[in-house]
PDB file with SEQRES, HELIX, SHEET and CRYST1 records, atoms N, CA, C and O in Angstrom:
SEQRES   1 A   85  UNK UNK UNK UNK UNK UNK UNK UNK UNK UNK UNK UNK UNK          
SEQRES   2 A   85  UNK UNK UNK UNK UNK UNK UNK UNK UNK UNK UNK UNK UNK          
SEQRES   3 A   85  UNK UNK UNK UNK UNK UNK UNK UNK UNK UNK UNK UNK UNK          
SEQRES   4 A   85  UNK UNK UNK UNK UNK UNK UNK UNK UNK UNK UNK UNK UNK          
SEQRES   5 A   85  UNK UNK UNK UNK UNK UNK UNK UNK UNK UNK UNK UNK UNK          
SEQRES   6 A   85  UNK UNK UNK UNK UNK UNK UNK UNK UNK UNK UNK UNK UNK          
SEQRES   7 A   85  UNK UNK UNK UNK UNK UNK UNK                                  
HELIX    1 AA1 UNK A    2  UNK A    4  5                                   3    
HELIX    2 AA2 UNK A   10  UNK A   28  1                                  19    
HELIX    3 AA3 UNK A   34  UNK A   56  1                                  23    
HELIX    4 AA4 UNK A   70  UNK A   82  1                                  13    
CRYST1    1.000    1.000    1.000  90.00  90.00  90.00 P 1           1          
ATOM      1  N   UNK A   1       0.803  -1.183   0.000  1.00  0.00           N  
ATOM      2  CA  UNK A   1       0.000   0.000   0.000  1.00  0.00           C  
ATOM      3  C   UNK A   1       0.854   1.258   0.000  1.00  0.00           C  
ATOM      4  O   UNK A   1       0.626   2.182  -0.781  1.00  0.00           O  
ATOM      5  N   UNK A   2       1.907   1.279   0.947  1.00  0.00           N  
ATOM      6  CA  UNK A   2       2.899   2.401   0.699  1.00  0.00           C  
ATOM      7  C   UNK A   2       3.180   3.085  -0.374  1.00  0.00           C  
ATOM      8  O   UNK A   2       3.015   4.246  -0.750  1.00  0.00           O  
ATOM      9  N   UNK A   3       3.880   1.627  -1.006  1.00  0.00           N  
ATOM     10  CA  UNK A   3       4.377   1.979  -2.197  1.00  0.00           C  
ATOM     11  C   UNK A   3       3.451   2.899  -3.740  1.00  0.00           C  
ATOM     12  O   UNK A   3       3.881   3.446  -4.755  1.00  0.00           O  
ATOM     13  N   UNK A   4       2.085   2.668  -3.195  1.00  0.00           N  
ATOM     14  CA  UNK A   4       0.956   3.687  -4.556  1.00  0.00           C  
ATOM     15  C   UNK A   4       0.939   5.048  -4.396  1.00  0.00           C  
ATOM     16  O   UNK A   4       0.411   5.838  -5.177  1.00  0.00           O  
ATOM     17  N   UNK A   5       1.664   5.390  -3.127  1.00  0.00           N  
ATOM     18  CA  UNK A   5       1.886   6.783  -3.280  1.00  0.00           C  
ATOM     19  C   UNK A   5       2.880   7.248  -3.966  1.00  0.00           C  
ATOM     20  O   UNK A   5       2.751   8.351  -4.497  1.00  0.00           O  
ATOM     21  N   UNK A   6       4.349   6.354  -4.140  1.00  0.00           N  
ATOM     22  CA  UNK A   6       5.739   6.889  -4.886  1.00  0.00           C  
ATOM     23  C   UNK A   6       5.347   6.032  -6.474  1.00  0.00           C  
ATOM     24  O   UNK A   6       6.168   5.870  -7.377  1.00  0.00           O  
ATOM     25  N   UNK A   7       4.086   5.627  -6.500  1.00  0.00           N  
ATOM     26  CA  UNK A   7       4.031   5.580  -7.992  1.00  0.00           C  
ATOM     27  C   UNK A   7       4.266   6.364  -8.888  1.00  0.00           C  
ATOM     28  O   UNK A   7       3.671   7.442  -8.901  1.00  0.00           O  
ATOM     29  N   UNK A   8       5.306   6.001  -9.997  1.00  0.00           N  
ATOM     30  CA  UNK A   8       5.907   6.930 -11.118  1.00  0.00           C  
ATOM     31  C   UNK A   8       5.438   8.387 -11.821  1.00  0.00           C  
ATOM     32  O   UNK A   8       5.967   9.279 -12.484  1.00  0.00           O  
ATOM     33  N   UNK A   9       3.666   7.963 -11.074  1.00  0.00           N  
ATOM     34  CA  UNK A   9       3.015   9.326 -12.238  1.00  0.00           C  
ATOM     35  C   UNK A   9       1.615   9.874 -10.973  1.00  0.00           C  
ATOM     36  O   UNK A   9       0.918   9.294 -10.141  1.00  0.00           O  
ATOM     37  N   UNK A  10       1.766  11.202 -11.440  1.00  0.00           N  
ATOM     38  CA  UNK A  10       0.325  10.893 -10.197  1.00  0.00           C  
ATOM     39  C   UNK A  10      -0.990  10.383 -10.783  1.00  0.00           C  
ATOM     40  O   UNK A  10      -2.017  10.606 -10.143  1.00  0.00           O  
ATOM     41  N   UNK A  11      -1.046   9.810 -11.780  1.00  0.00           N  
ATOM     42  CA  UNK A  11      -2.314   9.056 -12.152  1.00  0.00           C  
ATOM     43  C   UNK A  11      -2.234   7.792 -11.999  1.00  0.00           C  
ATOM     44  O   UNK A  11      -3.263   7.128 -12.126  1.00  0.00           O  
ATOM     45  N   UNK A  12      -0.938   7.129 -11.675  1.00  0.00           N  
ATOM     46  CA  UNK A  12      -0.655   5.881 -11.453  1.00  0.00           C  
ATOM     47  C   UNK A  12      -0.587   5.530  -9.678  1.00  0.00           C  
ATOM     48  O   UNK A  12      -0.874   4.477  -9.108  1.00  0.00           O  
ATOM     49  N   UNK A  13      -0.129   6.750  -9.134  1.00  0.00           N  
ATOM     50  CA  UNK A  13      -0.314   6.955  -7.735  1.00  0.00           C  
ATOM     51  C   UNK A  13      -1.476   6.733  -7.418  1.00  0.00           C  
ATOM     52  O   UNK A  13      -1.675   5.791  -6.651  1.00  0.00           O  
ATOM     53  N   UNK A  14      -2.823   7.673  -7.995  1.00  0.00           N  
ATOM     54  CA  UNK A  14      -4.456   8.173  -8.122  1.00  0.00           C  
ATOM     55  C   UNK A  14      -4.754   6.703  -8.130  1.00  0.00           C  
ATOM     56  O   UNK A  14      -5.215   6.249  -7.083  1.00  0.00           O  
ATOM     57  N   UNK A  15      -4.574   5.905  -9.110  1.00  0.00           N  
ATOM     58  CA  UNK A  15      -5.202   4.424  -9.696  1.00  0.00           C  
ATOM     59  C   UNK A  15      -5.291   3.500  -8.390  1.00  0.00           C  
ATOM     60  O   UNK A  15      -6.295   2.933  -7.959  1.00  0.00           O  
ATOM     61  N   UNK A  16      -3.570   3.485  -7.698  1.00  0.00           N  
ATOM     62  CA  UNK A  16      -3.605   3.197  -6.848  1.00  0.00           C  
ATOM     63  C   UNK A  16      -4.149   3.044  -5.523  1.00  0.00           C  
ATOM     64  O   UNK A  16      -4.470   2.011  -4.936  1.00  0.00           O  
ATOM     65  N   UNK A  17      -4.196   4.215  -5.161  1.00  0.00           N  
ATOM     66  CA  UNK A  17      -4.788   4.552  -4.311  1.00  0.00           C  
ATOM     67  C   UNK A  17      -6.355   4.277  -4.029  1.00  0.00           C  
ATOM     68  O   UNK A  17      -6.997   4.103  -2.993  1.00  0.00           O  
ATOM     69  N   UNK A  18      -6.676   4.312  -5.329  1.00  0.00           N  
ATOM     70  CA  UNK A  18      -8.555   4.089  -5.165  1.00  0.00           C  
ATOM     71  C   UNK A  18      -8.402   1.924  -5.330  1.00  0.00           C  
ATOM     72  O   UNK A  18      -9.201   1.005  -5.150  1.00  0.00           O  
ATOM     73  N   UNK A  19      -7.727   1.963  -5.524  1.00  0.00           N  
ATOM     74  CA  UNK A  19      -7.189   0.400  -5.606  1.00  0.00           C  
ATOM     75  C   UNK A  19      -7.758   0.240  -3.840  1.00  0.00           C  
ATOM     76  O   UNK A  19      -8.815  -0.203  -3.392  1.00  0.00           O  
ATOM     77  N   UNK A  20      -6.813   0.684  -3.303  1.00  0.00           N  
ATOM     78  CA  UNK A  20      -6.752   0.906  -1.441  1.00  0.00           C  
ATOM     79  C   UNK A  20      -7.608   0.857  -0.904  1.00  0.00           C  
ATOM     80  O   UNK A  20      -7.976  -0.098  -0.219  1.00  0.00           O  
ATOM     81  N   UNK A  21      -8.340   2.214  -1.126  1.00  0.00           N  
ATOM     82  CA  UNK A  21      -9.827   2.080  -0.936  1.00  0.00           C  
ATOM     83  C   UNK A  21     -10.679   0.966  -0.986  1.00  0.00           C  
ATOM     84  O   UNK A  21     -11.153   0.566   0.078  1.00  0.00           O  
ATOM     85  N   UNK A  22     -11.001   0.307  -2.200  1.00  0.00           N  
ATOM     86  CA  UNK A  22     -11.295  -0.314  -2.854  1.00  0.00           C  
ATOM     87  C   UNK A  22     -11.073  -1.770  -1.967  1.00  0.00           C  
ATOM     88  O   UNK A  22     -11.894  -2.687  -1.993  1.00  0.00           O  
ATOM     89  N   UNK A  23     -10.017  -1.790  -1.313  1.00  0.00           N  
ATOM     90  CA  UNK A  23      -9.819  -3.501  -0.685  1.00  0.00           C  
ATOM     91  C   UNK A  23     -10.454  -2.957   0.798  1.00  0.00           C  
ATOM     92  O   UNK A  23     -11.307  -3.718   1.257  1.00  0.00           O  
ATOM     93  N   UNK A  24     -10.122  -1.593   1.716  1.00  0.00           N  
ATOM     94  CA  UNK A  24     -10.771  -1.288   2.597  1.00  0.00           C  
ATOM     95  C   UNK A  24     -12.121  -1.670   2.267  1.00  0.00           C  
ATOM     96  O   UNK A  24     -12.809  -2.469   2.902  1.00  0.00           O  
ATOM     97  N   UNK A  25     -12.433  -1.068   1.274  1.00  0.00           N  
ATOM     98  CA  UNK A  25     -14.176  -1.424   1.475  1.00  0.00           C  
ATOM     99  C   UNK A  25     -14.320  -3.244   1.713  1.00  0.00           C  
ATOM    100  O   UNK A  25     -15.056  -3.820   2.515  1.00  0.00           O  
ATOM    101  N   UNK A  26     -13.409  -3.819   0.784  1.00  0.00           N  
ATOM    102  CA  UNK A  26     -14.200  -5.544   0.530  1.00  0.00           C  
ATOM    103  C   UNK A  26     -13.904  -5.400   2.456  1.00  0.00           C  
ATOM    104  O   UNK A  26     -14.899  -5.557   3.163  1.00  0.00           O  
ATOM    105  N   UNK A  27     -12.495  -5.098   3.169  1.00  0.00           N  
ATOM    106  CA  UNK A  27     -11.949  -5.507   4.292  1.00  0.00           C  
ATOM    107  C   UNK A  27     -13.751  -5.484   4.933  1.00  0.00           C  
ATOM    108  O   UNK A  27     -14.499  -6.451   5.076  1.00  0.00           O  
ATOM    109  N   UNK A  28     -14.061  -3.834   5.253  1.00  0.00           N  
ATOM    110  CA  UNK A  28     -15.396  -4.148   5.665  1.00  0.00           C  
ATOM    111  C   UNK A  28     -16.449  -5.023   5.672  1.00  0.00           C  
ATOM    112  O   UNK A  28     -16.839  -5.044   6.839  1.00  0.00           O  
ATOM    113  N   UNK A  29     -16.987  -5.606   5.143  1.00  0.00           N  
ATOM    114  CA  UNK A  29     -17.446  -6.904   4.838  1.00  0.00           C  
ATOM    115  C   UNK A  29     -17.301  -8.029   5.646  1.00  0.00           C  
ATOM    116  O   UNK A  29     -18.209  -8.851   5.775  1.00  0.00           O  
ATOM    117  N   UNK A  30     -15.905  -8.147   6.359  1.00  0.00           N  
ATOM    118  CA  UNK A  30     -15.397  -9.495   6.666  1.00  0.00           C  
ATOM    119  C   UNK A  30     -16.354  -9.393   8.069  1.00  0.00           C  
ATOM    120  O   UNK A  30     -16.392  -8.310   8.653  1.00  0.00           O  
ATOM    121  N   UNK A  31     -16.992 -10.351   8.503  1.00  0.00           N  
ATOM    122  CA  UNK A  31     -17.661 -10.214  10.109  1.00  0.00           C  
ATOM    123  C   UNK A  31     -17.075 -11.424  10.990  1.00  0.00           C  
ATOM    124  O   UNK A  31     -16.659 -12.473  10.499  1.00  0.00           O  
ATOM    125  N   UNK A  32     -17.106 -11.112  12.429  1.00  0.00           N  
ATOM    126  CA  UNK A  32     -16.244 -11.907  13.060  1.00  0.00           C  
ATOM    127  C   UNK A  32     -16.961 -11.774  14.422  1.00  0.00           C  
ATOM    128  O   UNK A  32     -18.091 -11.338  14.641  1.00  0.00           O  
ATOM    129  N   UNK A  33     -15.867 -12.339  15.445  1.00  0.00           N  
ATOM    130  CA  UNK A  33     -16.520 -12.244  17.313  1.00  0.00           C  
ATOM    131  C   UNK A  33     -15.858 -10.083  16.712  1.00  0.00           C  
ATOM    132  O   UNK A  33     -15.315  -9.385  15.855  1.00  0.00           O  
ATOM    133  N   UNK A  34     -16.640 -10.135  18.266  1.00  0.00           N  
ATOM    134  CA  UNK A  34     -16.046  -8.724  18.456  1.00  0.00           C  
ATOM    135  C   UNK A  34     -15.078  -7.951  18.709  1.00  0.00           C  
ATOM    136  O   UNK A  34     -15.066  -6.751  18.434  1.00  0.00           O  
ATOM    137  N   UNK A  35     -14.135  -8.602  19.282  1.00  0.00           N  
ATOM    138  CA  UNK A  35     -12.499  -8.349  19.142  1.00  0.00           C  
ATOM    139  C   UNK A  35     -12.204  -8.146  17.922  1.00  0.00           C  
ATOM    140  O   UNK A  35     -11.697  -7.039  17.738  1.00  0.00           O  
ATOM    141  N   UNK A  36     -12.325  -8.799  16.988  1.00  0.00           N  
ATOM    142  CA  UNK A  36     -12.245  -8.925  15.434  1.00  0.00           C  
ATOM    143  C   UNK A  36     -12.696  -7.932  14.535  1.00  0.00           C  
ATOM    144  O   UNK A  36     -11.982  -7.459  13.650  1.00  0.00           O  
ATOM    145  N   UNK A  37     -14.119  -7.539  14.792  1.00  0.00           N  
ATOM    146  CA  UNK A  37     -14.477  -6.438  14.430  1.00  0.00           C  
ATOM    147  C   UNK A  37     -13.971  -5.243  14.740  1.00  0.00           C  
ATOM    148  O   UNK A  37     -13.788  -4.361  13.901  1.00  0.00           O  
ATOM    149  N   UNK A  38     -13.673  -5.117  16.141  1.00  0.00           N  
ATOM    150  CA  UNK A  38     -12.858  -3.711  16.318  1.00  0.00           C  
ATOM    151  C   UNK A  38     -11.520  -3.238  15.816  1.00  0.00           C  
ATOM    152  O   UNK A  38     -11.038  -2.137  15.549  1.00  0.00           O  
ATOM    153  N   UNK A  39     -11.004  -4.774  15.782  1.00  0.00           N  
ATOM    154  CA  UNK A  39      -9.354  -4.549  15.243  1.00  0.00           C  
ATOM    155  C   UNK A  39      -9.778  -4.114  13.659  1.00  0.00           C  
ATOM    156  O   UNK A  39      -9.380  -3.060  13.163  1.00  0.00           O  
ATOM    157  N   UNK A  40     -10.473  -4.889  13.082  1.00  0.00           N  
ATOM    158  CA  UNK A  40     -11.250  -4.659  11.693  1.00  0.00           C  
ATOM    159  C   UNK A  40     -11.479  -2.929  11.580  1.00  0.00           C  
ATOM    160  O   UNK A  40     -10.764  -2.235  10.857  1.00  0.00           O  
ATOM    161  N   UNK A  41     -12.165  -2.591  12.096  1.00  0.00           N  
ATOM    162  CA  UNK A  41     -12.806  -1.080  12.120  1.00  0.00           C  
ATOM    163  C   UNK A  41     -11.403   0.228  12.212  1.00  0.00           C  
ATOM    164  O   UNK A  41     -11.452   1.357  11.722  1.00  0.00           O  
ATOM    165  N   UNK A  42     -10.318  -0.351  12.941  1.00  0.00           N  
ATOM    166  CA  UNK A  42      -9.443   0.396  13.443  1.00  0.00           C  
ATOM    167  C   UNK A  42      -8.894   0.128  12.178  1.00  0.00           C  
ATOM    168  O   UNK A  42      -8.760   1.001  11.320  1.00  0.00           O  
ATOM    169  N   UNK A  43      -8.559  -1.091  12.025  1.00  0.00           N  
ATOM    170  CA  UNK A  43      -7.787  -1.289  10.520  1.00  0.00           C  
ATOM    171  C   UNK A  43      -8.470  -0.261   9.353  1.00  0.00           C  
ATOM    172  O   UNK A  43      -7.868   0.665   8.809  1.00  0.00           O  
ATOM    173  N   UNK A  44      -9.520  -0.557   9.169  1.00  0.00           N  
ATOM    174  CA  UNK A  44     -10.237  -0.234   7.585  1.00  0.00           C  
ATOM    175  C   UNK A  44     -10.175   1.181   7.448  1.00  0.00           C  
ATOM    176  O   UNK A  44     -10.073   1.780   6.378  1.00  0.00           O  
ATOM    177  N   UNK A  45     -10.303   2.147   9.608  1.00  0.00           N  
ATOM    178  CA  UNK A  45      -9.937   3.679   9.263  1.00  0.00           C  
ATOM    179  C   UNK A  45      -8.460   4.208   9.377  1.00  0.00           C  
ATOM    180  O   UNK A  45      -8.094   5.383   9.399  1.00  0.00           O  
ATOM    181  N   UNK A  46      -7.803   3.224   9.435  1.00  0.00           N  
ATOM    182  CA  UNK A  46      -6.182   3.825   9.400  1.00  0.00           C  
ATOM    183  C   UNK A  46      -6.213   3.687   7.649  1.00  0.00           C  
ATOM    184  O   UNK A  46      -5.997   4.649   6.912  1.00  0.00           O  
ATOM    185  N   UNK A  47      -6.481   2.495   7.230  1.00  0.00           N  
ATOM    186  CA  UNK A  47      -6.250   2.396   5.768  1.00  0.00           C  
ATOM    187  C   UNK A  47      -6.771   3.833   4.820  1.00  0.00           C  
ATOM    188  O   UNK A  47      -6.111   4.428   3.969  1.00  0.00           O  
ATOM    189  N   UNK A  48      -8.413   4.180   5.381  1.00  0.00           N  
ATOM    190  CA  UNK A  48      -8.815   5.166   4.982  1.00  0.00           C  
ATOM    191  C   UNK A  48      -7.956   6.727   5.020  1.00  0.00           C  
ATOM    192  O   UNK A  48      -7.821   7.534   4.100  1.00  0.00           O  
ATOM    193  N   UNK A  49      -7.418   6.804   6.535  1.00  0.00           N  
ATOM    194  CA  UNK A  49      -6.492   7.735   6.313  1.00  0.00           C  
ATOM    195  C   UNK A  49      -5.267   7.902   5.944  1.00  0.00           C  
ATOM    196  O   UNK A  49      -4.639   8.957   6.039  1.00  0.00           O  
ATOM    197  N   UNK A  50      -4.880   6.899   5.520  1.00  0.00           N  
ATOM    198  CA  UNK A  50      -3.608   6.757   4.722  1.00  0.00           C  
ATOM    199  C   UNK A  50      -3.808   7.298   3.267  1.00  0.00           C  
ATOM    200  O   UNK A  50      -3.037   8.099   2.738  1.00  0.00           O  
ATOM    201  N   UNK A  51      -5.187   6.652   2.542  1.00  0.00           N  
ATOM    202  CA  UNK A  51      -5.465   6.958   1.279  1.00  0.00           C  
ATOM    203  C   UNK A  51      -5.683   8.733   1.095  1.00  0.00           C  
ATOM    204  O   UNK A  51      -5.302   9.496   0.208  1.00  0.00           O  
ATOM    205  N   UNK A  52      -6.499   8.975   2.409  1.00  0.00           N  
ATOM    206  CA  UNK A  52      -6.453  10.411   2.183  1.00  0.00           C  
ATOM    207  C   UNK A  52      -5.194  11.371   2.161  1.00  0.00           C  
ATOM    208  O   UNK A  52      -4.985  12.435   1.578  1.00  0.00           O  
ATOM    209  N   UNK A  53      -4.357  10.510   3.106  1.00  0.00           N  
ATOM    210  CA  UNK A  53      -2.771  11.510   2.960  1.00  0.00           C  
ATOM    211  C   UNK A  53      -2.213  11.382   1.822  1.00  0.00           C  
ATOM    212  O   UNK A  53      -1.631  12.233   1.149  1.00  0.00           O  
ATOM    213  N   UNK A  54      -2.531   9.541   1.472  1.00  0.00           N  
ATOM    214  CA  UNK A  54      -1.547   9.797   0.054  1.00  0.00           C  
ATOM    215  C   UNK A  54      -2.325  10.608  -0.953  1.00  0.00           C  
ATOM    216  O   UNK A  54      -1.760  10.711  -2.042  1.00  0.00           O  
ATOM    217  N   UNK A  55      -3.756  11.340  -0.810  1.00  0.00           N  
ATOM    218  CA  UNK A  55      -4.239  11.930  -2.268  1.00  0.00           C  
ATOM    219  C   UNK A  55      -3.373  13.094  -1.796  1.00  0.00           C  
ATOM    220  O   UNK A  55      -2.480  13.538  -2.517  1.00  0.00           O  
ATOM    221  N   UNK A  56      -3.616  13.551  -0.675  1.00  0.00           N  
ATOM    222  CA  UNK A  56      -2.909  15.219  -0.267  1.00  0.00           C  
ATOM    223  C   UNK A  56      -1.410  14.705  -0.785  1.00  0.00           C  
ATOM    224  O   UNK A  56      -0.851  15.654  -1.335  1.00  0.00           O  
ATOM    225  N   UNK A  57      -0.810  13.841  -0.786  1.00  0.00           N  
ATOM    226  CA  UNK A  57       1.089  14.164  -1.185  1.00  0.00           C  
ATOM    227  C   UNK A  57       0.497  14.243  -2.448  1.00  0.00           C  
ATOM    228  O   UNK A  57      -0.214  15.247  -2.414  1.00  0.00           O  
ATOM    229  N   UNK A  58       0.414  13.687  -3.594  1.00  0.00           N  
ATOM    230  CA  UNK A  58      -0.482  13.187  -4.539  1.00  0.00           C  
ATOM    231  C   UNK A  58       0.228  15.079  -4.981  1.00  0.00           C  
ATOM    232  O   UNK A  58       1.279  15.342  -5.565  1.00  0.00           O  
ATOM    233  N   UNK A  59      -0.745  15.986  -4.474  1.00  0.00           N  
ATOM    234  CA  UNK A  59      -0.993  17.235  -4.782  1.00  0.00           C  
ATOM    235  C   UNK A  59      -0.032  17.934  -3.750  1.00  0.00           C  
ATOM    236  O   UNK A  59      -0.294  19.052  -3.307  1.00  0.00           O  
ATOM    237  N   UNK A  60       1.274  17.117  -3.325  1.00  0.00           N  
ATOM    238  CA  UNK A  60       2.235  17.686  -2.832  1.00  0.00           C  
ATOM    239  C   UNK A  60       2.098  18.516  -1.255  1.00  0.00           C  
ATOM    240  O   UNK A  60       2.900  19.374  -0.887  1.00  0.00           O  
ATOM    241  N   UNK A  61       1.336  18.218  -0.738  1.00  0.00           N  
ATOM    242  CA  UNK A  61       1.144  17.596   1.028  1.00  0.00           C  
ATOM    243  C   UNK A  61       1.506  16.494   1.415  1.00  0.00           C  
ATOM    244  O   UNK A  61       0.854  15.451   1.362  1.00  0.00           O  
ATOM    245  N   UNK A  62       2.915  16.701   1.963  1.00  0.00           N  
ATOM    246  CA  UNK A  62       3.052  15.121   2.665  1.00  0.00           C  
ATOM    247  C   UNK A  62       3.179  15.641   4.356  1.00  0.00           C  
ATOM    248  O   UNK A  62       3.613  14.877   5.217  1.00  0.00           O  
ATOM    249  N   UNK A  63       2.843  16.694   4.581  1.00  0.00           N  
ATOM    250  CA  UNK A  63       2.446  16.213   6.051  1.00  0.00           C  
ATOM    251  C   UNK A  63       1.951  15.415   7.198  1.00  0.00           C  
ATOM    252  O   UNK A  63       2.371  15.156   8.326  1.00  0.00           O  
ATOM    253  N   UNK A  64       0.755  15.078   6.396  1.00  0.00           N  
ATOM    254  CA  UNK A  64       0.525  13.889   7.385  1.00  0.00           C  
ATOM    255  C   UNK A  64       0.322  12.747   7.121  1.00  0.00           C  
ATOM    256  O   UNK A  64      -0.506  11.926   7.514  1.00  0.00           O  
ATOM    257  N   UNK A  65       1.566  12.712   6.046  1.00  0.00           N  
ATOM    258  CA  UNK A  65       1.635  10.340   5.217  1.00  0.00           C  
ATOM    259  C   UNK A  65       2.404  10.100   6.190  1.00  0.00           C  
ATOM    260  O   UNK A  65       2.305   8.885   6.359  1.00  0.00           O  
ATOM    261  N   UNK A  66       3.542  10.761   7.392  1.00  0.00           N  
ATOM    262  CA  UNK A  66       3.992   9.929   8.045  1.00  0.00           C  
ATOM    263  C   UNK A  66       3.654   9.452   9.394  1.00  0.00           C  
ATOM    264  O   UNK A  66       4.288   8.744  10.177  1.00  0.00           O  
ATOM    265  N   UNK A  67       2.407  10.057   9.481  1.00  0.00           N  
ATOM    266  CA  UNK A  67       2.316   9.685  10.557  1.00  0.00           C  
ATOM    267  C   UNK A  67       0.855   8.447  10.602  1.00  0.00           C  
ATOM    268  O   UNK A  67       0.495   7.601  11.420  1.00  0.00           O  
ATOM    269  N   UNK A  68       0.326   8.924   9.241  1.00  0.00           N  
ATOM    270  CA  UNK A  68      -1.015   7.977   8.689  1.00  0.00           C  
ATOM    271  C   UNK A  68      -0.186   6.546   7.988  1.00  0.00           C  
ATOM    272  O   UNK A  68      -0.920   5.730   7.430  1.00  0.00           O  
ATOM    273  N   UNK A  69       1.125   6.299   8.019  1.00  0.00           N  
ATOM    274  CA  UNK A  69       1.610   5.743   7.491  1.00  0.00           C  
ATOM    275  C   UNK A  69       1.861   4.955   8.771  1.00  0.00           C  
ATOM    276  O   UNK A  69       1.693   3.765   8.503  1.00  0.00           O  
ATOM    277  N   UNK A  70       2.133   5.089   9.819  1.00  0.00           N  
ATOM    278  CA  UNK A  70       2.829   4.355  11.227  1.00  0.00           C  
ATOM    279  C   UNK A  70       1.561   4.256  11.628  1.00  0.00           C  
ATOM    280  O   UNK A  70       1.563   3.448  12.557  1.00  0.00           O  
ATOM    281  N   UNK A  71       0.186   4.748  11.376  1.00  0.00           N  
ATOM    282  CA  UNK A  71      -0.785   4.145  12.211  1.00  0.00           C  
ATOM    283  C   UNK A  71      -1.530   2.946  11.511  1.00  0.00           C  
ATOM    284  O   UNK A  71      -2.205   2.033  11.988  1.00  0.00           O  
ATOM    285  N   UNK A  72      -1.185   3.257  10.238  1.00  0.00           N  
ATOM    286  CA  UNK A  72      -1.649   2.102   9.456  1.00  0.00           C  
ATOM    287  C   UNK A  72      -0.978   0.805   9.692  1.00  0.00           C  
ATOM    288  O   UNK A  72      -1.614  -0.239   9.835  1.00  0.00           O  
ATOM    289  N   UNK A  73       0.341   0.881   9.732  1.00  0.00           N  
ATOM    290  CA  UNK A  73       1.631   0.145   9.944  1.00  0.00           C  
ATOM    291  C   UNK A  73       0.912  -0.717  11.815  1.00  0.00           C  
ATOM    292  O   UNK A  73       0.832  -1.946  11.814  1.00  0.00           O  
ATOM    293  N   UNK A  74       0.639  -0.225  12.676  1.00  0.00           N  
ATOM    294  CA  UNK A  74       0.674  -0.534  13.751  1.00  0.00           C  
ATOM    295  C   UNK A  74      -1.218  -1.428  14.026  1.00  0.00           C  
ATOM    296  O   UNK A  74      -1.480  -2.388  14.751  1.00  0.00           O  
ATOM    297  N   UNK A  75      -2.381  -0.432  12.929  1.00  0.00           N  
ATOM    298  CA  UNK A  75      -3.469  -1.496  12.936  1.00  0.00           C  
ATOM    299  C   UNK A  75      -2.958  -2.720  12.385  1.00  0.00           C  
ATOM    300  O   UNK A  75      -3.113  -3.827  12.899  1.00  0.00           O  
ATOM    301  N   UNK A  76      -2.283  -2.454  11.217  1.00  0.00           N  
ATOM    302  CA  UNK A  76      -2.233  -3.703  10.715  1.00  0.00           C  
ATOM    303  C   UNK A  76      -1.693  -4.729  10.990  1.00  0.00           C  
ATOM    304  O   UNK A  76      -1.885  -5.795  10.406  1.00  0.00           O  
ATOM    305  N   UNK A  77      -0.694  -4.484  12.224  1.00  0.00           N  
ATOM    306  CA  UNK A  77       0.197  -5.580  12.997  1.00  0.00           C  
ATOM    307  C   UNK A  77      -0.796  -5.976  13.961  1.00  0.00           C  
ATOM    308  O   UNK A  77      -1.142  -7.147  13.801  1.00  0.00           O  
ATOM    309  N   UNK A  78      -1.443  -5.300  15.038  1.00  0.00           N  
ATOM    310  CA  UNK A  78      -2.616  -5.539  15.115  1.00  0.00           C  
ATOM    311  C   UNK A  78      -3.669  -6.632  15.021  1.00  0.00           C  
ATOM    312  O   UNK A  78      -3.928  -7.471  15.883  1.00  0.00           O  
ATOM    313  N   UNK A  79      -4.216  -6.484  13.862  1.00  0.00           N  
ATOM    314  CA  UNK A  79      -4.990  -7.527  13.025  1.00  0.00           C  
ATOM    315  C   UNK A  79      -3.999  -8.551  12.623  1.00  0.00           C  
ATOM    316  O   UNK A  79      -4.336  -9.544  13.268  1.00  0.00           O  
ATOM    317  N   UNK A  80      -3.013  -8.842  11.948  1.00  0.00           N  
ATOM    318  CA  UNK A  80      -1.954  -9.686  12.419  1.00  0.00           C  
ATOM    319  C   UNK A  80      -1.638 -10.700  13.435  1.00  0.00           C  
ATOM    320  O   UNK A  80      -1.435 -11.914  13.412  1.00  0.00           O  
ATOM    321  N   UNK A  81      -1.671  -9.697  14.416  1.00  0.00           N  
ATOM    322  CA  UNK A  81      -1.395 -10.461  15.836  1.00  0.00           C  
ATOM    323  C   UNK A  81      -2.630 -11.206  16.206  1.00  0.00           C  
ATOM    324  O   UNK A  81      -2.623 -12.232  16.886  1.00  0.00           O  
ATOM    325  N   UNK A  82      -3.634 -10.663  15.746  1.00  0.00           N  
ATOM    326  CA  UNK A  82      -5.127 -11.615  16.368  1.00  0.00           C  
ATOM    327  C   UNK A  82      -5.015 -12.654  15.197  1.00  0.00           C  
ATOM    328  O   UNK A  82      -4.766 -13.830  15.460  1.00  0.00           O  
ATOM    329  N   UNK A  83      -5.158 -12.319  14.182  1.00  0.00           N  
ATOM    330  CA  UNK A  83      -5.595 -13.554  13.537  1.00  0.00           C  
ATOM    331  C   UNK A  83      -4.332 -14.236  12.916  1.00  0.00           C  
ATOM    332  O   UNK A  83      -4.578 -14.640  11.779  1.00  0.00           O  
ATOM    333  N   UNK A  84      -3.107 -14.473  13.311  1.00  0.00           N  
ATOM    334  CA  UNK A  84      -2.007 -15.000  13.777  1.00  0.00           C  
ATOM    335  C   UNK A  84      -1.912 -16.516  14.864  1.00  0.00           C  
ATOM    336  O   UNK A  84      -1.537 -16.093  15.958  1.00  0.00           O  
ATOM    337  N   UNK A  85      -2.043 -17.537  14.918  1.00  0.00           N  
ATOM    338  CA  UNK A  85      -1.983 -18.218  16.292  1.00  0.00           C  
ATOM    339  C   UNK A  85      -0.794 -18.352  16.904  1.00  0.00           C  
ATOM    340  O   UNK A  85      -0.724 -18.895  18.007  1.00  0.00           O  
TER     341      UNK A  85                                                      
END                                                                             
């Protein structure tokens, strides 16, 4: 996911990115016990704000990809760790 923001072009970045989106949404979908769901929910809105930082670098705001970048990084270990045995 990182990597669709340093895509070569910003329409290839753009493509990407709605790519992102795009698996957040299926992620939503998945239903589980409730532990699961929350790690789920935390996941699907870090992903969401990642996509939004990468449109802002996109248009040359990278203020806040690094820090939407380490929270994404940390749901997703997260969800990892639960559904991990």
């Amino acid at each position: 996911m990182i990597s669709s923001v340093s895509s070569p072009t910003p329409e290839a970045a753009q493509a990407a990115l709605d790519e992102v989106k795009s698996v957040a949404e299926s992620i939503r979908g998945v239903d589980g016990p409730e532990e699961f769901v929350t790690l789920r929910d935390s996941w699907t809105t870090s992903i969401d704000a990642f996509a939004a930082e990468g449109e802002k670098a996109i248009g040359g705001d990278m203020t806040g990809l690094d820090a939407a970048t380490t929270e994404m990084h940390a749901a997703t270990d997260a969800m990892l760790g639960y559904c991990t045995p």
